[in-house]
C-alpha positions as CSV (number, residue, x, y, z in Angstrom):
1,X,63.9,149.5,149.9
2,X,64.7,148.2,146.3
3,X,61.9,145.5,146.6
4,X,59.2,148.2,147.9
5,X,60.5,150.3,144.6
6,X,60.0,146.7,142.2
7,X,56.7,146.0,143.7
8,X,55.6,150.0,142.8
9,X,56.3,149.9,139.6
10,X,55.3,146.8,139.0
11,X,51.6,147.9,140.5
12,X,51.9,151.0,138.4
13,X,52.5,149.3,135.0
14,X,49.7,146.7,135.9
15,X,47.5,149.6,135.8
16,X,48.6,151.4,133.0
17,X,47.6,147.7,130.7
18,X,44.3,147.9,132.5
19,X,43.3,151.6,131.4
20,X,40.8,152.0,129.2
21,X,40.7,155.2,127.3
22,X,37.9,157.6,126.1
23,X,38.4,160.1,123.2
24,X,36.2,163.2,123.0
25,X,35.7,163.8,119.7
26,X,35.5,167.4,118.4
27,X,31.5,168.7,118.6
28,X,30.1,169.3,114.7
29,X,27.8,171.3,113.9
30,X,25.8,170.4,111.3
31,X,24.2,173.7,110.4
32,X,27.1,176.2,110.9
33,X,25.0,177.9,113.4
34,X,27.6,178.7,116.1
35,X,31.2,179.9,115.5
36,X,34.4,177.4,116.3
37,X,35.8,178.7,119.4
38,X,32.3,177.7,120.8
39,X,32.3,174.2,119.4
40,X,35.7,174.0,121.0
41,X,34.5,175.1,124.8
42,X,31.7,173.1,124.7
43,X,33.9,170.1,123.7
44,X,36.1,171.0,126.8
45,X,33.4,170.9,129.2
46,X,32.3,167.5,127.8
47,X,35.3,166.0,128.1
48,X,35.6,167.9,131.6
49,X,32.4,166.0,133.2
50,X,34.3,162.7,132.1
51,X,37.5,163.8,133.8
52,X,35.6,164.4,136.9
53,X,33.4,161.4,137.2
54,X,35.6,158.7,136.2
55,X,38.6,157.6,137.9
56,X,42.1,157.8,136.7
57,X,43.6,154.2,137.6
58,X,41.0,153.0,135.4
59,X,39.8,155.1,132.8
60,X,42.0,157.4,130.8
61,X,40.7,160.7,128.8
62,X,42.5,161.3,125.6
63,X,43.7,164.5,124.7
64,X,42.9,166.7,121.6
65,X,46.6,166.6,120.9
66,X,46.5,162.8,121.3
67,X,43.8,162.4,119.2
68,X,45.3,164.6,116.1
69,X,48.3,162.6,116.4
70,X,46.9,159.6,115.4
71,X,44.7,161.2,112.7
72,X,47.9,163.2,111.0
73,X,47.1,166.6,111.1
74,X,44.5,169.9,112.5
75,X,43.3,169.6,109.5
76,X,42.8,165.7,108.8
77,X,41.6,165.9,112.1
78,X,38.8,167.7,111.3
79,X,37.8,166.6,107.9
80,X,37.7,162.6,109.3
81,X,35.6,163.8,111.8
82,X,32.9,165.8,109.3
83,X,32.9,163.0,107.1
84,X,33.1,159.7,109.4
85,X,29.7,158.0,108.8
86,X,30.5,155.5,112.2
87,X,31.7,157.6,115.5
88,X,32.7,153.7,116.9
89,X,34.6,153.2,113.7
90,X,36.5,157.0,114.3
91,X,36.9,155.8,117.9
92,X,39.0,152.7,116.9
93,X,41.4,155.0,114.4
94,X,42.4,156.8,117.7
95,X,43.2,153.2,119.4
96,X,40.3,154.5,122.1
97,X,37.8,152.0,123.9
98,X,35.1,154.4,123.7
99,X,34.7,157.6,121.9
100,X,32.1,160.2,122.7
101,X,30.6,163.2,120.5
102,X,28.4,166.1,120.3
103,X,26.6,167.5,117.2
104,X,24.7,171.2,117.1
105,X,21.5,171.1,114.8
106,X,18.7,173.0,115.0
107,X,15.0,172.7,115.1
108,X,12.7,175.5,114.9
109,X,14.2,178.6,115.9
110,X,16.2,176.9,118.5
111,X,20.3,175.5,118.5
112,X,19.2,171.7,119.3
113,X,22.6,169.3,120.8
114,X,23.2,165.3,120.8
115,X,25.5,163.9,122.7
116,X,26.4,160.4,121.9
117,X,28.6,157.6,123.7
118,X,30.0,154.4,122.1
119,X,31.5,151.4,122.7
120,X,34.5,151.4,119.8
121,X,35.4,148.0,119.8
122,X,31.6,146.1,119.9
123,X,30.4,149.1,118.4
124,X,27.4,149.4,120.8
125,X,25.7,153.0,121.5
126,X,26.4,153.1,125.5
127,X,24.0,156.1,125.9
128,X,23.3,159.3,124.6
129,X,21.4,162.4,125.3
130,X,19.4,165.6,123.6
131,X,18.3,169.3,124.4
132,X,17.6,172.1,122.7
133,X,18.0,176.0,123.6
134,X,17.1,179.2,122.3
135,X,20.8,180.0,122.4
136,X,24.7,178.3,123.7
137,X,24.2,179.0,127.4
138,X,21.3,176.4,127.2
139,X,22.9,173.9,125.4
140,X,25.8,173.7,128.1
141,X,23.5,174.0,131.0
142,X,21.7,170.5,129.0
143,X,25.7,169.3,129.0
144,X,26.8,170.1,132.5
145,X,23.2,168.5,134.0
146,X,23.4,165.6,131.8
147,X,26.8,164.5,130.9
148,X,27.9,162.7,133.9
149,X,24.6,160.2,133.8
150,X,26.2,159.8,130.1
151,X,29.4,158.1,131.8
152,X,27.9,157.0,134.6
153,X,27.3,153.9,131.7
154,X,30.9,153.4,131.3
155,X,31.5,152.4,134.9
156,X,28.3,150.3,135.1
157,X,29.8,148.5,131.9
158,X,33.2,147.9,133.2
159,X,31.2,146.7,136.7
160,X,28.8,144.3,135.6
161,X,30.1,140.8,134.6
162,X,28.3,137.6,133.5
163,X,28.0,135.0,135.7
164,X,29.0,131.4,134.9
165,X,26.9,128.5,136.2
166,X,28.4,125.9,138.4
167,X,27.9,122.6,137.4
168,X,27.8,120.0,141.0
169,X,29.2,116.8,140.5
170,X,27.8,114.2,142.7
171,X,29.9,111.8,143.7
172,X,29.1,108.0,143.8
173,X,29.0,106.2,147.2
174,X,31.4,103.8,147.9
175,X,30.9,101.1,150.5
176,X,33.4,101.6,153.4
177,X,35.8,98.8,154.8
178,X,37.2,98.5,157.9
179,X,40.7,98.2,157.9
180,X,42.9,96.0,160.0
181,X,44.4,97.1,163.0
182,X,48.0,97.9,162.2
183,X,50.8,97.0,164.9
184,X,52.2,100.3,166.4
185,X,54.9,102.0,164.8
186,X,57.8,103.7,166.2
187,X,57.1,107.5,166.1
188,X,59.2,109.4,162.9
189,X,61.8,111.9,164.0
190,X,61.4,115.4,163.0
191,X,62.0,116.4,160.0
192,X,63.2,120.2,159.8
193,X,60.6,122.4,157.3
194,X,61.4,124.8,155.0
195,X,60.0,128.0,155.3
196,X,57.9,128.9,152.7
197,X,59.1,132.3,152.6
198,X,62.2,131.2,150.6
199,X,60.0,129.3,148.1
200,X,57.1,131.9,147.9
201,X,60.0,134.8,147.0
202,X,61.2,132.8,143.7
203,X,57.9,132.0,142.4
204,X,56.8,135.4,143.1
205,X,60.1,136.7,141.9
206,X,59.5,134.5,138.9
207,X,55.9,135.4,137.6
208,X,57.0,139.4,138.2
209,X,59.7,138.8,135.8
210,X,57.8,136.6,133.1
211,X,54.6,139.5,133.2
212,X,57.6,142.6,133.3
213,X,58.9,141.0,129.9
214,X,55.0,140.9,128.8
215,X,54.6,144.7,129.9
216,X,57.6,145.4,127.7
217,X,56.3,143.3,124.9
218,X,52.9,145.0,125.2
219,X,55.0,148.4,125.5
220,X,56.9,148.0,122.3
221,X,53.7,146.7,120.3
222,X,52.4,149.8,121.6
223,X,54.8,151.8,120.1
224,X,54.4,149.5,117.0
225,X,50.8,150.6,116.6
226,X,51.5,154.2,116.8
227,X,54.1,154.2,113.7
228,X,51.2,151.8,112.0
229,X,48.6,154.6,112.6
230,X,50.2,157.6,111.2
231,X,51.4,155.3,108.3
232,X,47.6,154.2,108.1
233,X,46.7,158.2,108.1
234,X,49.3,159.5,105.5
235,X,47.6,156.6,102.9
236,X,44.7,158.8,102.9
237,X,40.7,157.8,103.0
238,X,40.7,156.0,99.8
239,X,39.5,152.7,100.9
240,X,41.8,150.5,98.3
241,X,44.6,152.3,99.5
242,X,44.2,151.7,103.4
243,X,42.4,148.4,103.7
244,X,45.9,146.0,104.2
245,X,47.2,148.5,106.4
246,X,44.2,149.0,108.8
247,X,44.3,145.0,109.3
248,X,48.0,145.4,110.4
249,X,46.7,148.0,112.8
250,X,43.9,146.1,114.3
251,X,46.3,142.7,114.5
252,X,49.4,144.9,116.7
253,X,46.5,146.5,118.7
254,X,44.9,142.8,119.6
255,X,48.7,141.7,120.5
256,X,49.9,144.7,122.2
257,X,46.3,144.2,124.6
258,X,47.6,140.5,124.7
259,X,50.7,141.3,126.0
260,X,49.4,143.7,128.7
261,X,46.3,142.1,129.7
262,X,48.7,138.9,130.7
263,X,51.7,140.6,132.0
264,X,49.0,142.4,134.6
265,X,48.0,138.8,135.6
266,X,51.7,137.7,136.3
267,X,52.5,140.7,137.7
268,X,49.5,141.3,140.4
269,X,50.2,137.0,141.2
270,X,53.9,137.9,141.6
271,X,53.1,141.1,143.8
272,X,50.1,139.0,145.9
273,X,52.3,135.9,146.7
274,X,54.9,138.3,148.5
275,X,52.3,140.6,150.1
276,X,50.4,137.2,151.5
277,X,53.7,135.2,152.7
């Protein structure tokens, strides 16, 4: 019973390094054309087409709460996000993977809507989309019929992985020999093997407890980064003030992903080994 409970968690905190997460950044409107409670639903049902498309052991939707935590404050929140000139660059202050966004414009007579997707850490535009209505209902019949193509890109991303070529070696022939016969030997008496069991349990007893001590590691760097963001928001946008500070930020991230991206290895090898033997 206590090994079925190790291997669990152990399962559940290799996912948990594996999630990527998505923020949903508050929709701007770039005209004041439509009031903020508005701006706010149509946010929720963006962020309500990624819930539903993409799955939760691998992809992980941030909160609005989440998200104004590591920004400081309502009201930070909101002024970062009016005045951010790079959504990827807003993405990677949240600690998200990728960061999403809707802006209200207008053209003509009509409320006009872009939706845009990116990748925070190459800083890639994944996808994006744009409608235009005579009023709201239009603009969130454009979001419902078109956001979940939009992250429809996020799981082709995550899917699709290069290929390596493999490079055959030939090897030279060598000209065989005949041996000489050999006189008979007496037959060996049996020698009594050990079960692999016994040797498979300590090795995979051995790489679950190097990659737990790397999920902690990772754990505690996570923690690390957190207390380095809201120190990294209270400095302000003045960019002498934050630039030393936002390089800590970016180093604890790339060692807290260290940390979980190699404990996940250990630990799926550890759990594998005792599943196989």
């Amino acid at each position: 019973m206590k090994k079925q409970f190790f291997i669990l968690l152990f399962l559940t905190l290799a996912a948990y390094g594996q999630q990527e997460r998505i923020a949903i950044i508050n929709t701007m409107d770039d005209r004041d054309s439509i009031g903020i409670s508005d701006l706010t639903y149509l946010t929720d049902r963006i962020r309500e087409a990624a819930v539903n498309l993409l799955p939760k052991q691998r992809f992980g939707v941030m909160t609005t709460e989440s998200i104004v935590a590591f920004l400081g404050s309502q009201e930070n929140t909101a002024k970062v996000c009016k005045e951010a000139s790079c959504l990827a660059e807003l993405g990677r202050k949240v600690s998200a993977d990728y960061v999403a966004q809707g802006r209200i414009g207008r053209f003509g007579e009509n409320l006009t809507i872009k939706v845009e997707l990116y990748d925070t850490q190459k800083g890639n535009l994944m996808g994006s989309f744009t409608g235009n209505s005579k009023d709201i209902f239009g603009l969130l019949s454009l979001i419902d019929q078109k956001s979940s193509d939009l992250f429809k890109r996020m799981l082709e991303e995550s899917t699709v992985k290069p290929t390596e070529p493999v490079i055959v070696v030939e090897k030279p022939e060598v000209a065989k020999i005949e041996p000489k016969p050999e006189p008979p030997k007496p037959a060996p008496m049996p020698k009594v093997k050990e079960g692999p069991k016994k040797t498979s349990f300590w090795v995979a007893l051995g790489l679950d407890m190097l990659g737990a001590g790397l999920m902690v590691a990772g754990y505690l760097k996570d923690k690390e980064l957190k207390d380095s963001y809201k120190t990294y928001g209270e400095k302000g946008l003045d960019q002498s003030h934050y630039d030393n500070t936002w390089d800590d930020v970016e180093s604890i991230q790339s060692q807290r992903n260290v940390f979980y991206g190699i404990g996940s290895i250990f630990l799926v090898s550890g759990v594998g080994i005792s599943l196989w033997f």
